[in-house]
C-alpha positions in Angstrom: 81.3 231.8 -102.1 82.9 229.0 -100.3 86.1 227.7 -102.2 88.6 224.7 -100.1 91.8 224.0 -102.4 92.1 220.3 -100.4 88.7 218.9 -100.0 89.1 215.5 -97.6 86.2 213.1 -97.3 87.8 211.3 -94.1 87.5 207.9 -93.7 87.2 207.6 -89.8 86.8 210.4 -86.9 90.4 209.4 -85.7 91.5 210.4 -88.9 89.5 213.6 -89.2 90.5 214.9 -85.6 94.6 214.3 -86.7 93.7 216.9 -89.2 91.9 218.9 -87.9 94.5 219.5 -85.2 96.5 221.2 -87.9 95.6 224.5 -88.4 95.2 224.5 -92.1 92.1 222.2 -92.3 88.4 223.2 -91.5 86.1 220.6 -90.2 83.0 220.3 -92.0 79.6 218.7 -91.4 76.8 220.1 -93.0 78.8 223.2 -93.8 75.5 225.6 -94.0 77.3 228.4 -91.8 80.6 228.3 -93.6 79.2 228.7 -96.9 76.8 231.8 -95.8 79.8 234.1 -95.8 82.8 234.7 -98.6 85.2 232.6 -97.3 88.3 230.5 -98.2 90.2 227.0 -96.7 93.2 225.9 -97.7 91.5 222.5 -96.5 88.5 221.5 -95.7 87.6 218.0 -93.8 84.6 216.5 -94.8 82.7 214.3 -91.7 79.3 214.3 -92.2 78.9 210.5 -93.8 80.6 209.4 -90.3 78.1 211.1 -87.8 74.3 209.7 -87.0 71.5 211.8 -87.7 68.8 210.3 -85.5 67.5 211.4 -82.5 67.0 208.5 -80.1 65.1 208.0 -76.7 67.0 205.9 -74.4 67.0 205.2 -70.8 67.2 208.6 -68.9 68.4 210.0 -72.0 67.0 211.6 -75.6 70.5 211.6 -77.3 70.8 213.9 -80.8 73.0 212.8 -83.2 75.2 215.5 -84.3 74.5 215.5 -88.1 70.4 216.2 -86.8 68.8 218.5 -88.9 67.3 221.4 -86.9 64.1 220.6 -88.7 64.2 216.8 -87.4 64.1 218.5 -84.2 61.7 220.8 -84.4 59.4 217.9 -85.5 60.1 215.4 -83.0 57.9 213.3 -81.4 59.9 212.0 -78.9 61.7 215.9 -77.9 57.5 216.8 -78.1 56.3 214.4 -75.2 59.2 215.1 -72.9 59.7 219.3 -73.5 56.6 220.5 -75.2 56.8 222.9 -78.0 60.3 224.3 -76.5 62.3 222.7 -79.2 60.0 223.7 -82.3 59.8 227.4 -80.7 63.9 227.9 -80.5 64.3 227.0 -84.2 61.2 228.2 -86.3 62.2 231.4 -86.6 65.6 230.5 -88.7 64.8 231.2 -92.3 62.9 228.5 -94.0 62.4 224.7 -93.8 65.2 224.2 -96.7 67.3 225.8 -94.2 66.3 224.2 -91.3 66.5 220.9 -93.1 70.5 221.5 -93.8 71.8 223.1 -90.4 72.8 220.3 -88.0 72.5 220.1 -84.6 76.5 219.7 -83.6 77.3 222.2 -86.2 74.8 224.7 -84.2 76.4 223.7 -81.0 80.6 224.1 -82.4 79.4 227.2 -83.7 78.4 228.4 -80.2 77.0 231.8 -81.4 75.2 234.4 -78.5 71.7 234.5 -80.3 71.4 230.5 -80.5 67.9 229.6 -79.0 68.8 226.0 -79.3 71.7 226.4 -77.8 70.1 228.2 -74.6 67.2 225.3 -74.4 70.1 222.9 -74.1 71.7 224.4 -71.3 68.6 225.1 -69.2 68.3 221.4 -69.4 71.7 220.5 -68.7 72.8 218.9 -71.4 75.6 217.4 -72.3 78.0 216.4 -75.2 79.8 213.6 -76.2 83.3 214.3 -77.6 85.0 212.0 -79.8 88.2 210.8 -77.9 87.4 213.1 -74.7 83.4 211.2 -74.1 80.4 213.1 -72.4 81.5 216.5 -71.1 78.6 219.2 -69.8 77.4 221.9 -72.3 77.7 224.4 -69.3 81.9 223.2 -69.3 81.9 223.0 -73.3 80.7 227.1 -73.7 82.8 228.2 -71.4 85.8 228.1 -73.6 88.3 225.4 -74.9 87.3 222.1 -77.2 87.8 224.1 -80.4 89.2 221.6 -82.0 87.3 218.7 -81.0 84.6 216.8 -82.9 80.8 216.6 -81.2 78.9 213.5 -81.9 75.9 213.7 -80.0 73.6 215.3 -77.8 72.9 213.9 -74.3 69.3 215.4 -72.8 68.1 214.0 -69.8 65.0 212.5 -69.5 62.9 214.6 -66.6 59.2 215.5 -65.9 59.4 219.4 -66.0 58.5 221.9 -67.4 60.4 224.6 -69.9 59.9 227.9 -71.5 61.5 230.4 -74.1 60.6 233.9 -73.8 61.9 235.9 -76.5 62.1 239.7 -78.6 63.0 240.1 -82.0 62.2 242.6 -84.9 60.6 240.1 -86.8 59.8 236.4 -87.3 62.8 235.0 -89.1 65.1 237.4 -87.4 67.7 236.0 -84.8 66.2 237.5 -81.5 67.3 240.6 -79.5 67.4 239.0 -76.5 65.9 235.8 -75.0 65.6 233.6 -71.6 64.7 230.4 -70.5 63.5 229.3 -67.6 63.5 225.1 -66.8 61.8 224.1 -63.2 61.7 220.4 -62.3 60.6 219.0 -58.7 64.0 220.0 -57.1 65.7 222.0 -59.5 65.4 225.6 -61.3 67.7 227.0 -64.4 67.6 230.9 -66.0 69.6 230.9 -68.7 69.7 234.4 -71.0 70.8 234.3 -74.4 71.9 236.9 -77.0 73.0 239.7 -74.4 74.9 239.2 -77.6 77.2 237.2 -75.9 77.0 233.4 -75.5 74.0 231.8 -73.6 74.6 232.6 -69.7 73.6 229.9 -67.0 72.2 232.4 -63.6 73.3 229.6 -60.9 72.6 232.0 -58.2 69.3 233.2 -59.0 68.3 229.6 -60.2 69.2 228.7 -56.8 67.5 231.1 -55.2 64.6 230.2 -56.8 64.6 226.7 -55.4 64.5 228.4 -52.0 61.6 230.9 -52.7 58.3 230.6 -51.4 57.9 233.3 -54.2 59.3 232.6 -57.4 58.7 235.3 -59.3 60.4 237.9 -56.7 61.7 241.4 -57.4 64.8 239.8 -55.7 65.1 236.8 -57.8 65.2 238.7 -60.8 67.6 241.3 -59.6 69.7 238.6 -58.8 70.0 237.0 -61.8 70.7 240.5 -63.2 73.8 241.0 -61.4 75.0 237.9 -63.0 74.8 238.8 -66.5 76.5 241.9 -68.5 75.1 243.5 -71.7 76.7 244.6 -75.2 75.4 246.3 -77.8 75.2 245.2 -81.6 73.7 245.6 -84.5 70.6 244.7 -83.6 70.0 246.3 -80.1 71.6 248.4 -77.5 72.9 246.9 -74.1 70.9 249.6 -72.2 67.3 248.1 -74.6 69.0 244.5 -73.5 69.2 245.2 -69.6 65.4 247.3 -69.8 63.7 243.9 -70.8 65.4 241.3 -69.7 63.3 241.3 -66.4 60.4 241.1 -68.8 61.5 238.0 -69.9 62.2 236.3 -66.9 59.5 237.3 -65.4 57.2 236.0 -68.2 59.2 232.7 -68.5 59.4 232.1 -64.6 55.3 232.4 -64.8 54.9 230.1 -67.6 56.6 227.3 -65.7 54.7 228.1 -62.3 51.5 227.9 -64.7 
């Protein structure tokens, strides 16, 4: 159970972020992943009624709104036309469609947990966040540490004909996955990112750039780069030496999809 002795319903971000600098207060939005665990705030800061939660198509830019339900965009239209079925594949598998329909995109994002699909998806397509007070930053620069306590409002997706794909093992459907990569490919660019290693979602900038170079794609080589880039841990659900055995799998089946 969830219990905050000092609820706030802030009136304005500025307000919020002023508290939430002080390391009593929480920040909440949709609050789904605090209140799965037994937990207690001395003060919780309630933002959600300040945030958007529609996912617009601009110029050069699909933009998420941070309070975006995950099941807003696994439904999209507009995520649909540009990406394919990417988005709908790297959130299905979490729980059911109550649950979807209350977990919000920026909350997903803060929370930056290793087995995130969504959160891998985003950084193969080099997204990027806007920070109230701070303004667009990259994903890649937001994961790597820092911006704890700093509010997300939106998410910035360029607008690019290419083409995407999620290559994933878990033990069952609903289950967060053992391990999973991505692979994005546009007319100049490649990006391999590998998630739940169980660590956050990796970005292989050698190997992606390798693969811009290679009249063979899917090389032996490529793949053992991107293997030296990335480390393995074991967890409850899977042991680094399982994690490093089919992670060329993965690649390998994601780097085909795209060349398909």
């Amino acid at each position: 159970m969830l219990k905050i002795e000092n609820y706030i319903k802030s009136d304005s971000l500025q307000q919020a972020k002023e508290l939430y600098r002080l390391d009593v207060y929480t920040l909440l939005g949709g609050g789904t992943l605090s209140r799965l665990y037994d937990q207690s705030f001395i003060g919780g800061i309630d933002i959600a009624h300040l945030l958007g939660n529609k996912i617009l198509e601009e110029e050069h830019q699909i933009i998420i709104q941070a309070m975006t339900s995950l099941r807003s965009i696994e439904e999209s239209p507009v995520l649909r036309t540009w990406y394919g079925s990417v988005f709908k594949d790297c959130v299905a598998h979490l729980g059911g469609v109550q649950l979807r329909n209350m977990i919000s995109a920026g909350g997903t994002v803060a929370a930056r947990q290793g087995t995130s699909e969504f959160l891998s998806v985003l950084l193969a397509l080099d997204a990027s966040l806007d920070l109230y007070g701070i303004g667009l930053i990259a994903l890649e620069q937001y994961l790597q540490g820092g911006y704890e306590k700093d509010i997300i409002v939106s998410l910035h997706i360029p607008c690019k004909t290419a083409r995407i794909h999620l290559s994933s093992v878990r033990k069952n459907y609903t289950d967060a996955s053992m391990l999973h990569a991505v692979v994005y490919r546009d007319e100049k660019t490649w990006r391999i990112v590998v998630g739940a290693r169980p660590m956050r979602a990796k970005l292989c900038s050698k190997a992606s750039r390798m693969l811009e170079q290679e009249k063979e794609p899917d090389s032996k080589e490529v793949i053992d780069l991107a293997m030296d880039e990335l480390a393995f841990a074991t967890d409850l659900r899977a042991t680094s030496e399982y994690r490093e055995s089919v992670c060329p799998v993965l690649l390998r089946r994601a780097i085909q999809e795209v060349l398909s």
